[in-house]
C-alpha positions in Angstrom: -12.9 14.3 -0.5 -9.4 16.0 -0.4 -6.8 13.2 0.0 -3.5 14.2 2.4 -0.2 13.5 4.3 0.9 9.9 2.8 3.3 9.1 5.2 5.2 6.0 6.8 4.5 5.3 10.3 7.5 3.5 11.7 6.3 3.3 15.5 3.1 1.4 14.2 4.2 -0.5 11.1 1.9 1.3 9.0 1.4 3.6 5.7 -0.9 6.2 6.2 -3.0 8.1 4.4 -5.4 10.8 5.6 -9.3 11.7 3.6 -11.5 14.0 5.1 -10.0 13.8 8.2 -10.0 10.4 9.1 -7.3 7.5 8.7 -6.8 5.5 6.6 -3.7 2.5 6.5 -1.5 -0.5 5.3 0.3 -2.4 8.0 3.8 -3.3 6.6 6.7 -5.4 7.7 10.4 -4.9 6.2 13.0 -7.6 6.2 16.1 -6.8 4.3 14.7 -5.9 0.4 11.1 -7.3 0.7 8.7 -4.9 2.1 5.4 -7.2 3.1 2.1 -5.7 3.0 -0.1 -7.4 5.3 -3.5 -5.4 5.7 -5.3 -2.4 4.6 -7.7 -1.1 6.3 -10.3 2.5 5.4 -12.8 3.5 7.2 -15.9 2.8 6.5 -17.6 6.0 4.9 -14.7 6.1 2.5 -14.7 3.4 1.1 -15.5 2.7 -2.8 -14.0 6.6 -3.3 -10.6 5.2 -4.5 -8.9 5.6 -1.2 -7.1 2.2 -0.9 -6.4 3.0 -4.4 -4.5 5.7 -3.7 -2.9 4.4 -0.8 -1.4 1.3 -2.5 -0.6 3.4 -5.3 1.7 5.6 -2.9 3.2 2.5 -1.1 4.1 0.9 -4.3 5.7 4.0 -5.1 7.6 4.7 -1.9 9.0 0.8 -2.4 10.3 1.8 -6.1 11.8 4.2 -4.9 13.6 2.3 -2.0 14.4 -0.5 -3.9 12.1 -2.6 -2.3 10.5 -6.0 -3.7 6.6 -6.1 -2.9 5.4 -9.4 -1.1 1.6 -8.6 -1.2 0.0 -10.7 1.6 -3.0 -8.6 1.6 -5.9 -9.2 -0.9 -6.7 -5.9 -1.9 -2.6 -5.1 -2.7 -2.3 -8.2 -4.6 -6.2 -7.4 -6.8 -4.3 -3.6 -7.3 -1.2 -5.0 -8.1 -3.2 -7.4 -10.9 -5.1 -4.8 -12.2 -2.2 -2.0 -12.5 0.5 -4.0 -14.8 2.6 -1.0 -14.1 3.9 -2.2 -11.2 4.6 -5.7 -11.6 8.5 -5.1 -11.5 8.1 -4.2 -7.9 7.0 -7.9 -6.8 9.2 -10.1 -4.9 10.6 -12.9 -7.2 8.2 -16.0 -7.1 4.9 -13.4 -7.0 3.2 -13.1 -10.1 -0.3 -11.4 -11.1 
């Protein structure tokens, strides 16, 4: 599987990631520092290969590096977010894993 083109897709409110040619996202919403992460979403025969993984990883990234607080609404954000104590400091005050 060869992972590619993380990007931010403004017209749809999404982060995107593409794996073997098909899509893969996380819907988003920004309101002044809070980035809210609503829904992710991988297709179906790529899931379990670490995909979302990566994909929250580069999101969580691309909000550090905006100075963005996390506010994760989706349940796979917030298990990541638990299980990677690395980037607790990117939570919106009041969200603790």
């Amino acid at each position: 599987m060869i992972l590619s083109d993380f990007k931010k897709n403004d017209a749809e409110c999404q982060f995107e990631i593409s794996a073997d040619g098909q899509l893969a996202f996380l819907e988003f919403h920004i309101k002044e520092d809070k980035l809210y992460l609503t829904h992710t979403e991988v297709p179906s025969s790529l899931r379990s290969q670490g995909v979302a993984a990566e994909l929250v990883k580069q999101v969580l990234g691309y909000a550090r590096s905006n100075g963005l607080f996390v506010v994760p609404l989706c349940g796979y954000v917030a298990y990541y977010i638990n299980n990677h104590p690395e980037w607790h400091d990117v939570l919106s005050e009041g969200y603790q894993m």
